[in-house]
MOPAC internal coordinates of N, CA, C and O (Angstrom, degrees):
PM7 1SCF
backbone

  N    0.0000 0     0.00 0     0.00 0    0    0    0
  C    1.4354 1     0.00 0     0.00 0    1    0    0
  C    1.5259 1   108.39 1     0.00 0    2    1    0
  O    1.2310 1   117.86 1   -20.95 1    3    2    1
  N    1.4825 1   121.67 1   159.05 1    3    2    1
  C    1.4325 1   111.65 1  -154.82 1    5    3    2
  C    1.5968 1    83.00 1   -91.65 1    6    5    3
  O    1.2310 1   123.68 1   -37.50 1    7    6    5
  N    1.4676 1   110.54 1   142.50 1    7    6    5
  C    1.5661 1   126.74 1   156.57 1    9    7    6
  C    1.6434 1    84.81 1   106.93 1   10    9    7
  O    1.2310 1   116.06 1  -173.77 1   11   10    9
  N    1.1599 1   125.08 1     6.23 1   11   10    9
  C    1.4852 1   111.65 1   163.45 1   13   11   10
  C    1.7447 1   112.30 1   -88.73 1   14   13   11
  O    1.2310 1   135.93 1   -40.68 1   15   14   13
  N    1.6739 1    86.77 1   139.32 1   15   14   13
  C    2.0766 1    79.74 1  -154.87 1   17   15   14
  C    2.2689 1    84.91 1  -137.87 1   18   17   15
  O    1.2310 1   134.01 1   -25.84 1   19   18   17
  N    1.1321 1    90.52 1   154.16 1   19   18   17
  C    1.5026 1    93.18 1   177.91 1   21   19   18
  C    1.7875 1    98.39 1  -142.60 1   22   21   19
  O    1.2310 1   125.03 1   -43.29 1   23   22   21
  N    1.7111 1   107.94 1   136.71 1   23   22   21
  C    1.2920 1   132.79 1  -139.08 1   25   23   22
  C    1.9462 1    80.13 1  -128.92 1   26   25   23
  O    1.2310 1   131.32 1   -75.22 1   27   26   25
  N    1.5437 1    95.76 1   104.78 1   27   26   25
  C    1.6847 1    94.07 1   170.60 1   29   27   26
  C    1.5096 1   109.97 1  -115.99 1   30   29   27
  O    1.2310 1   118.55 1   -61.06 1   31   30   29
  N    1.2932 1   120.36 1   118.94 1   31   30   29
  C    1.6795 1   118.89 1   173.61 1   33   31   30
  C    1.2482 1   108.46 1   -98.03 1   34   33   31
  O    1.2310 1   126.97 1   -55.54 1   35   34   33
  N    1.5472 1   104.20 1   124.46 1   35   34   33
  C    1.7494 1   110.27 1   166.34 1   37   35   34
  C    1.4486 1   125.03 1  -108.16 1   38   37   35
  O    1.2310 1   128.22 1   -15.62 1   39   38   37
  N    1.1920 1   101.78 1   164.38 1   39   38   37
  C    1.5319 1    98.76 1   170.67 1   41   39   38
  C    1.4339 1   128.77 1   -92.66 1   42   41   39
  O    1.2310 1   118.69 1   -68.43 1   43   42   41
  N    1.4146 1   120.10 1   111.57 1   43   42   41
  C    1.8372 1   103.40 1  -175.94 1   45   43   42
  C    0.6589 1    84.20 1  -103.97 1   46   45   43
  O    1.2310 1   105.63 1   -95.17 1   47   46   45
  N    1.5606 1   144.25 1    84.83 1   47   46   45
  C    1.8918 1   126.94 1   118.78 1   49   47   46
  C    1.4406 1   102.57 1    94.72 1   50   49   47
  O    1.2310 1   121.42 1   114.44 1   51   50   49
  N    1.4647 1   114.89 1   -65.56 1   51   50   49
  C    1.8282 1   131.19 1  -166.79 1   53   51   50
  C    1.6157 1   112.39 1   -96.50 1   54   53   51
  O    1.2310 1   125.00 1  -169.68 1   55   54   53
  N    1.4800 1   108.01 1    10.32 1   55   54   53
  C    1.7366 1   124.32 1  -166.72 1   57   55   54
  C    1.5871 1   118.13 1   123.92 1   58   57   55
  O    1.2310 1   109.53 1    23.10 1   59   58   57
  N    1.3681 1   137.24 1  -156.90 1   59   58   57
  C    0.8898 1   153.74 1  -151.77 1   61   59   58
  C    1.4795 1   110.37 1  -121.92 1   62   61   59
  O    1.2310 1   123.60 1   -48.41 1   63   62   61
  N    1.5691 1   110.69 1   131.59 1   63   62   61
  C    1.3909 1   119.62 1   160.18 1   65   63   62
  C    1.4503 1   110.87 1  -112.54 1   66   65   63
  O    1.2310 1   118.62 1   -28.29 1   67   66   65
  N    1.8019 1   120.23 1   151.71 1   67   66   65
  C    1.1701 1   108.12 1   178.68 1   69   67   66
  C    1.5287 1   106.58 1  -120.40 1   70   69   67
  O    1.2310 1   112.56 1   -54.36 1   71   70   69
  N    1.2868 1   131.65 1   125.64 1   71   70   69
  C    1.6064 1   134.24 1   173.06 1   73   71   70
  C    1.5444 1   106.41 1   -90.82 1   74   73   71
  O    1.2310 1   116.60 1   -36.33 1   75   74   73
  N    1.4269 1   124.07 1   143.67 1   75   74   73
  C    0.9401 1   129.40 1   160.09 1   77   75   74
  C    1.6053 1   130.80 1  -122.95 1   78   77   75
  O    1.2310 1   109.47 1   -40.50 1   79   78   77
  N    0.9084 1   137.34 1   139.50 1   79   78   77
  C    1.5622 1   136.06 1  -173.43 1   81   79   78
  C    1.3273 1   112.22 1  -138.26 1   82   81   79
  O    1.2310 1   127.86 1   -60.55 1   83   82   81
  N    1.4423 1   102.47 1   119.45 1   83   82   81
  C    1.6946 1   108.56 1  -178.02 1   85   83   82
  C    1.3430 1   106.58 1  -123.23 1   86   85   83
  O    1.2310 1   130.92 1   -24.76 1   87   86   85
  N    0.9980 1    96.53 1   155.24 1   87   86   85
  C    1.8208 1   117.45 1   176.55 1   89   87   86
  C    2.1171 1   101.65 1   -77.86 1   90   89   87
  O    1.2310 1   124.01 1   -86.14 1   91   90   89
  N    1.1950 1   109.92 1    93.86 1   91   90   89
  C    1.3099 1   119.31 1  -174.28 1   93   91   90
  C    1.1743 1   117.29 1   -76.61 1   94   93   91
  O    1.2310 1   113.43 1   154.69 1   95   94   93
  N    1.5169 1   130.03 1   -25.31 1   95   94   93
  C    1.6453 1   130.59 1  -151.00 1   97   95   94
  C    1.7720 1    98.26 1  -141.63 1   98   97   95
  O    1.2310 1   125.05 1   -43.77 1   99   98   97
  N    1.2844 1   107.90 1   136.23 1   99   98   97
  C    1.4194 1   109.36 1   172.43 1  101   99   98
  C    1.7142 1   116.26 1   -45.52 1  102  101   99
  O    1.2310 1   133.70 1   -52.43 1  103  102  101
  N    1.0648 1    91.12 1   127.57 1  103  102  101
  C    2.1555 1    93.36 1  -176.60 1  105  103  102
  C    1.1512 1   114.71 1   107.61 1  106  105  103
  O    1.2310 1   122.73 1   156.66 1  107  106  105
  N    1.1200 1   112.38 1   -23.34 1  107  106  105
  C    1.7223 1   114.07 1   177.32 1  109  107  106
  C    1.6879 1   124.20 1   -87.18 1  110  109  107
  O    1.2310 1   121.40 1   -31.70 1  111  110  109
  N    1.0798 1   114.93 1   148.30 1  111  110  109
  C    1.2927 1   134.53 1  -167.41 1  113  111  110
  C    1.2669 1    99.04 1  -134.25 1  114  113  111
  O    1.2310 1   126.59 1   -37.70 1  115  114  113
  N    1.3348 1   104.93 1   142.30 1  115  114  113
  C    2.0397 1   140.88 1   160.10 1  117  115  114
  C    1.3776 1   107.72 1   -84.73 1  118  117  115
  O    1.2310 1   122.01 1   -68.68 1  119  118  117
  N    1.4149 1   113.76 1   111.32 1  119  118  117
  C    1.7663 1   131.53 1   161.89 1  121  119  118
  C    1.3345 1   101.68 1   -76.70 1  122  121  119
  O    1.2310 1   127.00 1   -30.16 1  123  122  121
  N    1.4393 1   104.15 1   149.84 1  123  122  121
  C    1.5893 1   100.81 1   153.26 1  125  123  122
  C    1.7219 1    94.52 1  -134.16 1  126  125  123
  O    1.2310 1   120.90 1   -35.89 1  127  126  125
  N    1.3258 1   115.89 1   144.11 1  127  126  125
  C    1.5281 1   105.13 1  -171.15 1  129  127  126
  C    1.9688 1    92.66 1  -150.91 1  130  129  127
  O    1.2310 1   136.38 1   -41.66 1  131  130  129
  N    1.3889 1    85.89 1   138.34 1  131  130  129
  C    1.5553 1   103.62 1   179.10 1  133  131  130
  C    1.0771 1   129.14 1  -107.83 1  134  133  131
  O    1.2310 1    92.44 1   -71.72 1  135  134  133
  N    1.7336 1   164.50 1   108.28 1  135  134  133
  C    0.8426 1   153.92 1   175.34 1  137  135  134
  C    1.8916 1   115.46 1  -158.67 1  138  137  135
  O    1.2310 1   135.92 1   -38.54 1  139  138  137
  N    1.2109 1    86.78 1   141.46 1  139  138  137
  C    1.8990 1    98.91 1   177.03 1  141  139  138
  C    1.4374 1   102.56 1    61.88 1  142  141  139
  O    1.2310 1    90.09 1   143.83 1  143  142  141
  N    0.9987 1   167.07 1   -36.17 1  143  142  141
  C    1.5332 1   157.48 1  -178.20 1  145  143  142
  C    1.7219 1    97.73 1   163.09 1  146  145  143
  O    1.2310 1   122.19 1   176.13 1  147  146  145
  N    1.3467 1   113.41 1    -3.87 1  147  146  145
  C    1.9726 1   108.70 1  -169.05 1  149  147  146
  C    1.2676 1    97.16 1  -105.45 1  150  149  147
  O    1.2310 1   128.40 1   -22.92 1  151  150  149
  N    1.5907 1   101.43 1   157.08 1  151  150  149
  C    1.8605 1   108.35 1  -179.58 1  153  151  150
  C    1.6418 1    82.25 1  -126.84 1  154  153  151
  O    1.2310 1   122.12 1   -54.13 1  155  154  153
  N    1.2592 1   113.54 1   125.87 1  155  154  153
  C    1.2711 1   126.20 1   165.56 1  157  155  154
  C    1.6718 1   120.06 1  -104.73 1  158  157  155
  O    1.2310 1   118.44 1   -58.18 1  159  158  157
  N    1.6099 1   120.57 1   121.82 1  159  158  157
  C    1.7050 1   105.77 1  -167.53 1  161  159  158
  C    1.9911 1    59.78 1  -129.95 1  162  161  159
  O    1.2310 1   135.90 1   -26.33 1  163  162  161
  N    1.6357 1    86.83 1   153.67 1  163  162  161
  C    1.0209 1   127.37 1  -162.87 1  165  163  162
  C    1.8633 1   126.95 1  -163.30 1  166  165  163
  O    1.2310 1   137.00 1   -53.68 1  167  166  165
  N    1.0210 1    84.67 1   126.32 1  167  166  165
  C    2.1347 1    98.02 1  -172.94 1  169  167  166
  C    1.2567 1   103.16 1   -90.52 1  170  169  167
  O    1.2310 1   112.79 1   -68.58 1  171  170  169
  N    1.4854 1   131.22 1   111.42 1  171  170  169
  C    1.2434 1   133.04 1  -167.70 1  173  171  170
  C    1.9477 1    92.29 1  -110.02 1  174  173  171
  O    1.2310 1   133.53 1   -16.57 1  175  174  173
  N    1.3574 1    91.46 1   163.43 1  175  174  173
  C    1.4869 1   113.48 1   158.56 1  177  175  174
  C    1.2926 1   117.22 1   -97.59 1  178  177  175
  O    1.2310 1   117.30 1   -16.52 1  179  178  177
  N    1.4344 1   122.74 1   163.48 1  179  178  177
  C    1.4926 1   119.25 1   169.69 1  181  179  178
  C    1.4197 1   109.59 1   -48.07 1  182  181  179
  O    1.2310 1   115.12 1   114.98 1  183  182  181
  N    1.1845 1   126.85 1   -65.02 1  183  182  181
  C    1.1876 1   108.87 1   173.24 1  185  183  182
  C    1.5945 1   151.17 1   -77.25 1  186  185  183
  O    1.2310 1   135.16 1  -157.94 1  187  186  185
  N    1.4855 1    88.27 1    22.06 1  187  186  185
  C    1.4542 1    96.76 1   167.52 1  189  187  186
  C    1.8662 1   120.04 1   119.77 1  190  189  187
  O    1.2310 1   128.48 1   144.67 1  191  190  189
  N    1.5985 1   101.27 1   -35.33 1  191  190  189
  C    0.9631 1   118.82 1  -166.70 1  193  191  190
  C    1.8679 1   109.84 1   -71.01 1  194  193  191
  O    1.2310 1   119.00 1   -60.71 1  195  194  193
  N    1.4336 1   119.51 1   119.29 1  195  194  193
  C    1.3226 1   118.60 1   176.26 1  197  195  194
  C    1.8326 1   128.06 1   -57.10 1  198  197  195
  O    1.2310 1   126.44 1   -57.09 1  199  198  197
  N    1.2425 1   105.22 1   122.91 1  199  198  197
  C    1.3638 1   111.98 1  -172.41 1  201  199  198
  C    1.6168 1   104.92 1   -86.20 1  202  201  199
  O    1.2310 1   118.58 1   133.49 1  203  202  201
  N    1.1960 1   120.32 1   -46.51 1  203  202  201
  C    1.6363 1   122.09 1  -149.48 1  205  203  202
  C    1.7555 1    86.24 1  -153.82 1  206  205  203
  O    1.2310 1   118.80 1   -56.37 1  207  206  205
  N    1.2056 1   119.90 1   123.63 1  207  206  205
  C    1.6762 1   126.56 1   173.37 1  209  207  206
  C    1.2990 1   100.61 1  -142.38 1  210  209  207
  O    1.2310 1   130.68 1   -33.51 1  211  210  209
  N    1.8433 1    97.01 1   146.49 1  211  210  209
  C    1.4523 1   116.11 1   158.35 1  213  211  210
  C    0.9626 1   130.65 1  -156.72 1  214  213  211
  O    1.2310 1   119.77 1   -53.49 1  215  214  213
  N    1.6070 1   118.04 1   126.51 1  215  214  213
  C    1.3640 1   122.80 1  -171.72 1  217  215  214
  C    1.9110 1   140.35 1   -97.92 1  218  217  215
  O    1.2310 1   126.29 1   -41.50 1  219  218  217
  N    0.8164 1   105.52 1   138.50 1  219  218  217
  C    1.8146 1   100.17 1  -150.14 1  221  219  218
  C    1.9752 1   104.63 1  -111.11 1  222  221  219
  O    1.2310 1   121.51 1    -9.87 1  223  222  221
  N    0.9630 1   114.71 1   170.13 1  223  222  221
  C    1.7797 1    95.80 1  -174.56 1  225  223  222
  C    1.5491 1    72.43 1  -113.74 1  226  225  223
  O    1.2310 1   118.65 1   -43.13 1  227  226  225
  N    1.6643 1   120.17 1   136.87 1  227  226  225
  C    1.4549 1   127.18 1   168.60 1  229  227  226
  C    1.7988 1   127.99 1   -28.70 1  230  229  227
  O    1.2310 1   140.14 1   116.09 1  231  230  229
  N    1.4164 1    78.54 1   -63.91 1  231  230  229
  C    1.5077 1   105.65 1  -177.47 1  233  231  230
  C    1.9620 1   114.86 1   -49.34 1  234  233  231
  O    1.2310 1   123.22 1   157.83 1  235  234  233
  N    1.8310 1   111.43 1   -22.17 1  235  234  233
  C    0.9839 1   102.86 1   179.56 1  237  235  234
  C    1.6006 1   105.87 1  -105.66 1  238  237  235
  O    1.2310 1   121.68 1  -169.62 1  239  238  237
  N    1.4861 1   114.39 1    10.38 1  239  238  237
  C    1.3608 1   116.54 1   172.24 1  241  239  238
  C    1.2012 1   129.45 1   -72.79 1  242  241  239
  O    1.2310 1   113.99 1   -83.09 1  243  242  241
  N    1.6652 1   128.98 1    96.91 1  243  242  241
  C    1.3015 1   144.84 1  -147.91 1  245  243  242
  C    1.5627 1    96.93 1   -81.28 1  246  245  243
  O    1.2310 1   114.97 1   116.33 1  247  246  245
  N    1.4205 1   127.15 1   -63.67 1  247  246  245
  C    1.3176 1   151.71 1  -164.99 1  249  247  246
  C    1.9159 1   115.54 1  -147.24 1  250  249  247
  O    1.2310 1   123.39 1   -62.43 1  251  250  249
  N    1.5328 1   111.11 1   117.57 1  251  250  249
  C    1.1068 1   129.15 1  -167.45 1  253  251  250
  C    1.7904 1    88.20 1  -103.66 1  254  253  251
  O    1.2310 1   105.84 1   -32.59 1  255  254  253
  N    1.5066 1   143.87 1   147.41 1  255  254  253
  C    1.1462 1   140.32 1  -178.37 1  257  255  254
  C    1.4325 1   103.99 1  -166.20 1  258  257  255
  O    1.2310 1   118.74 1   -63.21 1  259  258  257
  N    1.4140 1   120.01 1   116.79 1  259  258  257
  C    1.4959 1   130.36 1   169.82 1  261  259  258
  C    1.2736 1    96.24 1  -103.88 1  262  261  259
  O    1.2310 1   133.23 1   -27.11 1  263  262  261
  N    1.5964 1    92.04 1   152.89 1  263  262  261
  C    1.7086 1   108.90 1  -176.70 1  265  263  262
  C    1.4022 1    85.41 1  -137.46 1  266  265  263
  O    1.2310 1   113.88 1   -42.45 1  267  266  265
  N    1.4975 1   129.18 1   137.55 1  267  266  265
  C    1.1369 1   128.53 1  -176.19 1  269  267  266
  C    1.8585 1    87.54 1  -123.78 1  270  269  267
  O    1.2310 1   123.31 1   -41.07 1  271  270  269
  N    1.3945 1   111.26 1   138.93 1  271  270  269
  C    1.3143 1   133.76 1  -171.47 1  273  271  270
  C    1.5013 1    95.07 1   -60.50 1  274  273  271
  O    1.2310 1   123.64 1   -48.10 1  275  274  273
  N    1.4047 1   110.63 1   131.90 1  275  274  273
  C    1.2605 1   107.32 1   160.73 1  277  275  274
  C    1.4686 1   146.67 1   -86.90 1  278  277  275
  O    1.2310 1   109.11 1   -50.34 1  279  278  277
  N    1.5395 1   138.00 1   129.66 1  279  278  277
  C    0.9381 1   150.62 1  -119.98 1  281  279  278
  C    1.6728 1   108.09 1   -91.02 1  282  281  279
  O    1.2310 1   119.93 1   -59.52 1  283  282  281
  N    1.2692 1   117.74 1   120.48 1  283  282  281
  C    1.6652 1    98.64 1  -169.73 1  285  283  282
  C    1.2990 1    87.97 1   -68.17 1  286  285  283
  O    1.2310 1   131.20 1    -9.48 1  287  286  285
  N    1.9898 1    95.99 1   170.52 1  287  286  285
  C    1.3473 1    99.99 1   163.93 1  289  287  286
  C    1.5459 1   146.45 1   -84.96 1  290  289  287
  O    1.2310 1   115.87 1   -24.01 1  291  290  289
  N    1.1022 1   125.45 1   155.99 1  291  290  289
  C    1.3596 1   117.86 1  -151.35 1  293  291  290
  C    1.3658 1   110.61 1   -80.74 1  294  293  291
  O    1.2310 1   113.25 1   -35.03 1  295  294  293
  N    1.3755 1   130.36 1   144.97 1  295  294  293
  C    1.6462 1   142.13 1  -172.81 1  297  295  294
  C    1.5391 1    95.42 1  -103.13 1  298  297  295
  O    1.2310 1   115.92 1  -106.15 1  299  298  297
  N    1.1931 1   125.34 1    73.85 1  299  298  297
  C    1.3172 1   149.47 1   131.75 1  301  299  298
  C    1.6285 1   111.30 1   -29.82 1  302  301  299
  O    1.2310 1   113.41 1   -64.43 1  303  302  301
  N    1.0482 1   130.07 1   115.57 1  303  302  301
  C    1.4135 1   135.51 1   170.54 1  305  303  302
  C    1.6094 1   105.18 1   -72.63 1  306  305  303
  O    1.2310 1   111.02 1   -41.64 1  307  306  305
  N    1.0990 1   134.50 1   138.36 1  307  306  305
  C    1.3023 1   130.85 1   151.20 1  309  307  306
  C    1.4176 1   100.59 1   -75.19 1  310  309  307
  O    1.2310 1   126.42 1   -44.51 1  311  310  309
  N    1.9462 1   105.25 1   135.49 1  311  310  309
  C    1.7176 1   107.79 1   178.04 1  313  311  310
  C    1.2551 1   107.53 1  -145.30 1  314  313  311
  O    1.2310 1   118.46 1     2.11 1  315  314  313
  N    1.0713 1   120.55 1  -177.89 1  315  314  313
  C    1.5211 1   128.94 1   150.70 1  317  315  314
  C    1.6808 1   108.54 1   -18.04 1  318  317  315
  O    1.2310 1   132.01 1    -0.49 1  319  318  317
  N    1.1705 1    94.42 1   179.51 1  319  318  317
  C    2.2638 1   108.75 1   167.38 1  321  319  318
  C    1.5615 1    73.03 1  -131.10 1  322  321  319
  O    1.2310 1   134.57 1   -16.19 1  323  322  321
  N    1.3408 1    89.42 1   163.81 1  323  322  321
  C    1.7099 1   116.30 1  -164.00 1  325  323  322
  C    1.8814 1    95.13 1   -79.88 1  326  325  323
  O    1.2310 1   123.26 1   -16.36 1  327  326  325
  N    1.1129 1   111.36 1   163.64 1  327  326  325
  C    1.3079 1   123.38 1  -150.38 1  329  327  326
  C    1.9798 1    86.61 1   -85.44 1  330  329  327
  O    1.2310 1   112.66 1   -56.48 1  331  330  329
  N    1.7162 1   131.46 1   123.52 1  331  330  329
  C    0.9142 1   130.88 1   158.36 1  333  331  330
  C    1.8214 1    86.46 1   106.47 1  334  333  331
  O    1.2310 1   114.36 1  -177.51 1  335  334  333
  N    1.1656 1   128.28 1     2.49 1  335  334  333
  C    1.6540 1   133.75 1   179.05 1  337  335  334
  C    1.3772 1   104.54 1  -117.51 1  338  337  335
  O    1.2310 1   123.24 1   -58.49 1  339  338  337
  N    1.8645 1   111.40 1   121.51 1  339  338  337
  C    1.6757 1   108.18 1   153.32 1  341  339  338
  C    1.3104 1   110.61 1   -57.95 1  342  341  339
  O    1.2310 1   119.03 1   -15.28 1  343  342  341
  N    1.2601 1   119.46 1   164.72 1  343  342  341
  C    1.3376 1   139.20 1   148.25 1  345  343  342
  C    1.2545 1   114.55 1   -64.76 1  346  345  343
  O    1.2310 1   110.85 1   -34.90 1  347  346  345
  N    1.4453 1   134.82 1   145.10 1  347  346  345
  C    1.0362 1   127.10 1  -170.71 1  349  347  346
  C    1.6310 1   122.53 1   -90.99 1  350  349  347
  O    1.2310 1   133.91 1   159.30 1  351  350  349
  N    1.3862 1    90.71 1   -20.70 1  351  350  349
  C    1.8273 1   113.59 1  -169.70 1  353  351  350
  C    1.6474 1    92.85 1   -93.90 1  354  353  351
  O    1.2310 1   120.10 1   180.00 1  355  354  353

């Protein structure tokens, strides 16, 4: 979802670097994928295809951090209470 962004801190040896990868364009989604010693975060398209990737060796992965986009707020109708329910207010 767009504004979903993932915050990877590594270790170079002399302190910490921080990478970030966000989901930039409506439709896109942030992977995070694990295997063999690599952390792969990755900007997908709806259909799958990778936009923006980066790969990290595990072992130097300090801090892994998802930020999931935040949700506008919802347009709730004011209505009725359900038929046989007070209202609470």
């Amino acid at each position: 979802m767009k504004g979903d962004r993932v915050e990877i801190v590594i270790d170079i040896g002399t302190g910490v670097q921080t990478f970030e990868i966000e989901a930039s364009k409506s439709g896109r989604r942030v992977e995070v994928t694990t295997s063999r010693g690599v952390v792969e975060v990755a900007e997908v398209t709806r259909t799958g295809k990778p936009v923006r990737s980066g790969r990290f060796m595990a072992d130097r992965v300090v801090a892994l951090v998802e930020h999931p986009a935040e949700q506008p707020p919802s347009r709730r109708r004011p209505g009725r209470a359900p038929r046989g329910q007070s209202a609470l207010l």
